[in-house]
N, C-alpha and C positions, 0 to 999 in steps of 0.2 A: 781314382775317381774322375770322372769324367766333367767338364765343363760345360754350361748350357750357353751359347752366345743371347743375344737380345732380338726381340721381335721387330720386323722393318718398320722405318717409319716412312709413311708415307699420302699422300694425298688421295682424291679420290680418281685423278687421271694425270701418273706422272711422266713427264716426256724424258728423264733421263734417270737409272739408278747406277746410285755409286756401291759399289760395293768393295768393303775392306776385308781381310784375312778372318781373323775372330779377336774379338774384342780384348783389349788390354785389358791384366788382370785391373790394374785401374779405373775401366770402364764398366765392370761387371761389378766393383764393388758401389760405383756412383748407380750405376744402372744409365749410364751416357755412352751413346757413342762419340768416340774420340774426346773421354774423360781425361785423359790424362792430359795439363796443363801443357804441360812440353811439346805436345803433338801440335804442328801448325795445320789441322785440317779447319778448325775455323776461325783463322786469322786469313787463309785462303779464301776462304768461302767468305766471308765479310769480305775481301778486297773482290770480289767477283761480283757478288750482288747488294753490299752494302748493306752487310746484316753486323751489325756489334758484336762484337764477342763478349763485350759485358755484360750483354742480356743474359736472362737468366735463362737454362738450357732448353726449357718449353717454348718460349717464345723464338729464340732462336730456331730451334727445329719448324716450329710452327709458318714462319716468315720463309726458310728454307722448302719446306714440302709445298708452301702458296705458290714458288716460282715454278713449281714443276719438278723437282729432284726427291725421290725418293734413295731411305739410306737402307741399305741392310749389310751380312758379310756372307761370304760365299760356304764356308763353315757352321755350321749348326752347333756340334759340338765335338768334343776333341780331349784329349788330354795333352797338357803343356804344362808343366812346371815354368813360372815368370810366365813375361810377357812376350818374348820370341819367338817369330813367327818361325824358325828353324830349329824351333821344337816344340811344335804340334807334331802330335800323332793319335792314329785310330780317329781321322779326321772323319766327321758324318756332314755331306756337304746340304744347305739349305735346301729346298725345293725352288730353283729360280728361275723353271721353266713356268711352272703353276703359277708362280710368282706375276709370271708376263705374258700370261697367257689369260687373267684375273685382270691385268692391267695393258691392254691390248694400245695402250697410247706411247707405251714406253719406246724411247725410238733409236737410245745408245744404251749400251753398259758399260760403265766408267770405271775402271780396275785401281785401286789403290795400294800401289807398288806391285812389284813382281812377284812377291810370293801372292799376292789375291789373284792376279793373273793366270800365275803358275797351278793354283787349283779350282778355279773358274776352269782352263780350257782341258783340265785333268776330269774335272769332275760333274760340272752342271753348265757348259757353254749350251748357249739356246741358239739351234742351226737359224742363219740367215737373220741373225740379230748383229747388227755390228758393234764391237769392244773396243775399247783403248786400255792402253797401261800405261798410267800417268805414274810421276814420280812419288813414292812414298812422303807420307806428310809426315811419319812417324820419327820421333826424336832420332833412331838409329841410323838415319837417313841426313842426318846434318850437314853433309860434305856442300850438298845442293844449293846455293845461296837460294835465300826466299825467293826474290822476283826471278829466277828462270823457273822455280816450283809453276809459281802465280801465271806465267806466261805459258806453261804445259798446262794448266790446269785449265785454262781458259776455253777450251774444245767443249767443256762442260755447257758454258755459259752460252758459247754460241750454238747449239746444238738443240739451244731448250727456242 
């Protein structure tokens, strides 16, 4: 059976979206992106913009889409057993041309690790839009010490 990932969230003119693989089964049962506690994407994001992670997820997101970042993943939906991004399959990737073509302000797209990378320029890369592929925030990704994460990460911030 196939998995449905989550709808972008986003503001009404965002200058950069981040986009991740598809949603930990974690996330899909909160209905959050980057649910799962382990995941450093918003202990990142709070050291970039100075948003709490203690907040509660709306307000967070909320403070987050105000600065300009819109979230989504590059996956729509897919079947994967767990949470491994190296085993997704019958991957159906978002619309994220429509995506930024609907939000004509967006001025990067931000890859969250190499596998979102790996199927962004496989499958819905938007010609003449520029990308990066920042380090995975994702728990399986630990080798990374946080502040070189936070220091790649930061292309974000100056961007917006």
């Amino acid at each position: 059976m196939p998995g449905h990932g989550l709808p972008p969230l986003t503001s009404p003119n965002p200058r950069i979206l981040i986009l991740g693989s598809f949603p930990s089964v974690l996330s899909l049962e909160h209905q959050e992106y980057y649910g799962n506690p382990k995941n450093r994407f918003w202990a990142i994001i709070g050291n970039l913009f100075s948003i709490p992670q203690s907040l509660p997820y709306p307000e967070r997101t909320a403070l987050l889409t105000a600065c300009g970042v819109a979230l989504w993943d590059v996956v729509a939906s897919c079947e994967r057993p767990g949470s491994s991004d190296s085993r997704i399959r019958k991957p159906v990737p978002n619309d994220v041309a429509g995506f930024v073509r609907r939000h004509p302000s967006i001025r990067m797209v931000a890859l969250n690790g190499t596998a979102a990378g790996r199927l962004y320029h496989r499958f819905c890369e938007v010609p003449g839009l520029p990308s990066v592929v920042l380090p995975s925030t994702s728990p399986a990704n630990a080798a990374m010490p946080f502040e070189e994460k936070v220091r790649a990460w930061e292309v974000v911030k100056k961007e917006i």
